[in-house]
C-alpha positions, 0 to 999 in steps of 0.5 A: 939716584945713589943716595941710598948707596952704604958709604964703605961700598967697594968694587963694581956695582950696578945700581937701579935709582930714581931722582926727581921723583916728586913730580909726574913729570920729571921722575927719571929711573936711572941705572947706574955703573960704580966702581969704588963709589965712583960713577963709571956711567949713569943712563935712563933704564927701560920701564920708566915710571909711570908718567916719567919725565920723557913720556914712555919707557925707554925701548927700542923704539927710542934706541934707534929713532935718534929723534932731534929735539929742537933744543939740540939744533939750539945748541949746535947752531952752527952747522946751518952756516954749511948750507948754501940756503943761509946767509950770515946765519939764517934762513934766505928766500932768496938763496933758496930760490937760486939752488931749487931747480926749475922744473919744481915750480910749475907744477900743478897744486893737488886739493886738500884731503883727497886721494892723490893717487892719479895727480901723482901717476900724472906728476910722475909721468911728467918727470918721465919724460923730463927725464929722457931730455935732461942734460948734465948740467941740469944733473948738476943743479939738482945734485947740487940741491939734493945734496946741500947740508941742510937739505940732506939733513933736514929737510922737513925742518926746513920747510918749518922753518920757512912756514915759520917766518914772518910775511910768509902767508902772503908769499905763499899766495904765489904758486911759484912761491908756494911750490918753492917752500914745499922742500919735502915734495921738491927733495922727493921729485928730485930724487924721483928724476934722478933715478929715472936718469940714472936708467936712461943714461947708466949714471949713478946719481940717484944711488949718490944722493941716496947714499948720502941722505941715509947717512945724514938725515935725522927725524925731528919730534912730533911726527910729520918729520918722521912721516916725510922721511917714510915717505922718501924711504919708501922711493929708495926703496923701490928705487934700488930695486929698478936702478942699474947699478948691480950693488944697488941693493947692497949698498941700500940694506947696508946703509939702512941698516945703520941709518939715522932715519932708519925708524922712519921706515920701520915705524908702521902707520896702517891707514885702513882703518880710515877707509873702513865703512860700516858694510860687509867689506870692510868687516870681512877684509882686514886690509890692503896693501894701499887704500885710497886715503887723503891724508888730513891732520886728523891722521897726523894727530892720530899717529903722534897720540899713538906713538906718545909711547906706554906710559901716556896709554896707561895714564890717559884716555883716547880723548886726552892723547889726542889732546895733548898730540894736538897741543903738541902739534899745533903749538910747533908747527903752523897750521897751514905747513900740516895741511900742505905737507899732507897734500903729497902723500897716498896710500901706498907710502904707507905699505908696510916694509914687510912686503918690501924687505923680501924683494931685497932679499931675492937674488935678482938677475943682475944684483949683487947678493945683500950681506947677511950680517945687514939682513940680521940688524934689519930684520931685529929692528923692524921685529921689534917695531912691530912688537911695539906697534901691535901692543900700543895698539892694543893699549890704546882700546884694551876693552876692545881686545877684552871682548868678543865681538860676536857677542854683538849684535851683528852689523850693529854700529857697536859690532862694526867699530869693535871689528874695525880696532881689532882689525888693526892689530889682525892686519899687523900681526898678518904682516908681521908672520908674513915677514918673517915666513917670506923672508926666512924663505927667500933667505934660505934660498940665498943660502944665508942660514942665520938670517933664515934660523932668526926669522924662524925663532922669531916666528916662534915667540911673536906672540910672547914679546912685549915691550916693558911697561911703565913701572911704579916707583917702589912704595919705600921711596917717597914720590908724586905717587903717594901725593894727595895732590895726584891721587884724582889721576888725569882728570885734573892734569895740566895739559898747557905743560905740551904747549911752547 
């Protein structure tokens, strides 16, 4: 990357370079800091060459996600010896099975790809009135499992991990075994309980675990780690809102704000698009709070070929992205964790945050006033998101947002599935203006002027932002791009690289 650099330089300097570029795949743009010829720091820059070595241009997306690679957990095996889930070293049914609390298995099993919406009212009533007779030392084991290492700090990753392991189809073929491996769905029950306790008895063990998850929790690669932890953000969330501690708030928007999962929550799934038919409805309404949608793997492969990031949408069509997005997923994860992940979830874990943030903004009797300062590093990132999503959105169909769908035939097939990808961006461009307008009110309201003059400038710009795109590597420096052997594009690419 500094090859280029004359031998006589001195002072600082600040260089742009480029290495490995003589595959698609591994070229890397660099920046580099000098002082002397002597290399202060060197980092990955935004605008990644087209097709670069990590699949997207580094942005914000990736500034704040913290996303694990498994090769980071081989590199640090050690913190697992903290879990009590482990003996000498790996994972233990049977340690697992000693910390899970009882209430967890023997519940009922809810059917594939179906909406989950009444089997969870029902679920939820049930630890309601568990809730009402649960005694401290039943509060104990169920903070003492929420509060293990390894399920604090990736749970997700556990429930992989014990899909993964030999023998486990014919465990799973036992409800009680079955529901014991369902770590995401224990973790989101027992924090559900715990919050229902902590209303009936004044007690704060919810906010404890809260705290703790937020501070510890990292997303994982490939999507259903992300999705879990959306879905756990979500019950914080409205959590806080009903506890009865009066800085639940605070203490909530304080540390989200610098959470490691914090993407989790800002990264946006619209589900409306799966619930669109060809009628007049769904071609009049953008879209709802919470459609009624069973997930399926179908929508996971979706979401992760979306979220490949700006250099996989410039460089491949719909049908390759989601190729490599089900090679990806299906090499990593078996297909049998997917399909039991999805069974959990409903439409509502997926409502955007922008009609939730500014219930967290509004002075409620009782509550402690949130902090302005984690309003304004909420309200950057989740802006920024949003940016992202609505314009990878538009990358994924550009021929869509290129035509007029009223020079259709009305009604046509061709008229209603134009209608429906544009649907997608109107409904995030709708959130993201209500977002800002909502919460530059309420924060007005609350006398906080910054948060309510950003939210204003931001309206302002909205349709000005983008996130950079992918940049060619300059013509003077001999690449991949003026190799023969690339110039027929994607069509010829080898997709067994996504693949273990």
């Amino acid at each position: 990357a500094i090859s280029g650099v004359p031998s006589d330089t001195s002072g600082e300097c600040i260089v742009i370079g480029y290495a490995r570029v003589d595959d698609p795949n591994t070229a890397i743009r660099i920046q580099v800091q000098m002082f002397n010829r002597e290399v202060r720091s060197a980092f990955p820059t935004w605008t990644q060459p087209w097709t670069g070595n990590n699949g997207k241009p580094f942005s914000h997306a990736d500034t704040i996600s913290f996303v694990m690679s498994e090769s980071v957990l081989r590199a640090s095996p050690k913190h697992i010896t903290q879990s009590r889930i482990c003996y000498q070293g790996r994972l233990s049914f049977e340690s697992l099975k000693m910390i899970t609390p009882g209430f967890l298995l023997c519940r009922t099993i809810p059917k594939d790809g179906e909406a989950q919406d009444l089997w969870l009212q029902k679920r939820m009533a049930i630890l309601d009135g568990l809730a009402i007779k649960y005694r401290k030392q039943d509060v104990y084991v169920l903070e003492a499992y929420l509060c293990d290492h390894l399920i604090s700090k990736q749970a997700s990753s556990v429930q992989k991990d014990i899909y993964s392991s030999p023998g486990v189809e014919d465990r799973i073929s036992n409800p009680l075994h079955y529901n014991l491996f369902q770590v995401s769905q224990n973790v989101y029950e027992c924090f559900y309980l715990a919050l229902r306790y902590d209303i009936h008895n004044g007690t704060s063990v919810f906010m404890k675990c809260v705290s703790r998850f937020l501070t510890m929790s990292v997303i994982h690669t490939c999507g259903l780690s992300l999705l879990e932890l959306k879905r756990l953000h979500k019950l914080f969330l409205r959590g806080v809102l009903e506890h009865p501690n009066t800085d639940s708030v605070l203490v909530y928007l304080h540390l989200l704000s610098q959470s490691p999962s914090r993407a989790a929550m800002y990264h946006e799934f619209n589900m409306n698009t799966y619930t669109k038919q060809h009628d007049d409805y769904s071609m009049s309404v953008v879209g709802v709070s919470d459609p009624k949608v069973g997930l399926v793997p179908a929508h996971l492969y979706d979401f992760v070929a979306l979220n490949l990031g700006e250099n996989y949408l410039v460089s491949f069509t719909a049908e390759q992205r989601l190729k490599i997005a089900t090679r990806l997923l299906d090499s990593q994860f078996p297909s049998m964790l997917i399909v039991h992940s999805l069974r959990y979830f409903v439409g509502s874990d997926f409502t955007f945050f922008a009609e939730y943030l500014p219930l967290l903004v509004a002075v409620q009797e009782g509550k402690e006033s949130i902090q302005e300062s984690d309003l304004l590093r909420v309200v950057k990132d989740y802006h920024r998101m949003l940016i992202i999503y609505r314009q990878r959105v538009v990358m994924e169909d550009i021929e869509a947002y290129s035509t007029d769908r009223f020079d259709l035939e009305f009604m046509s097939p061709e008229f209603c599935q134009m209608s429906i990808q544009q649907h997608k961006r109107m409904y995030i461009l709708l959130m993201h203006q209500v977002f800002l307008k909502t919460v530059s009110e309420r924060a007005l309201e609350c006398g906080m002027v910054k948060a309510s003059a950003l939210c204003n400038t931001l309206l302002k710009s909205i349709d000005k932002e983008a996130v950079p795109q992918p940049s060619r590597i300059p013509d003077y420096i001999s690449s991949w791009m003026s190799n023969d052997k690339y110039s027929s594009g994607a069509e010829n690419f080898d997709f067994s690289i996504f693949e273990r």
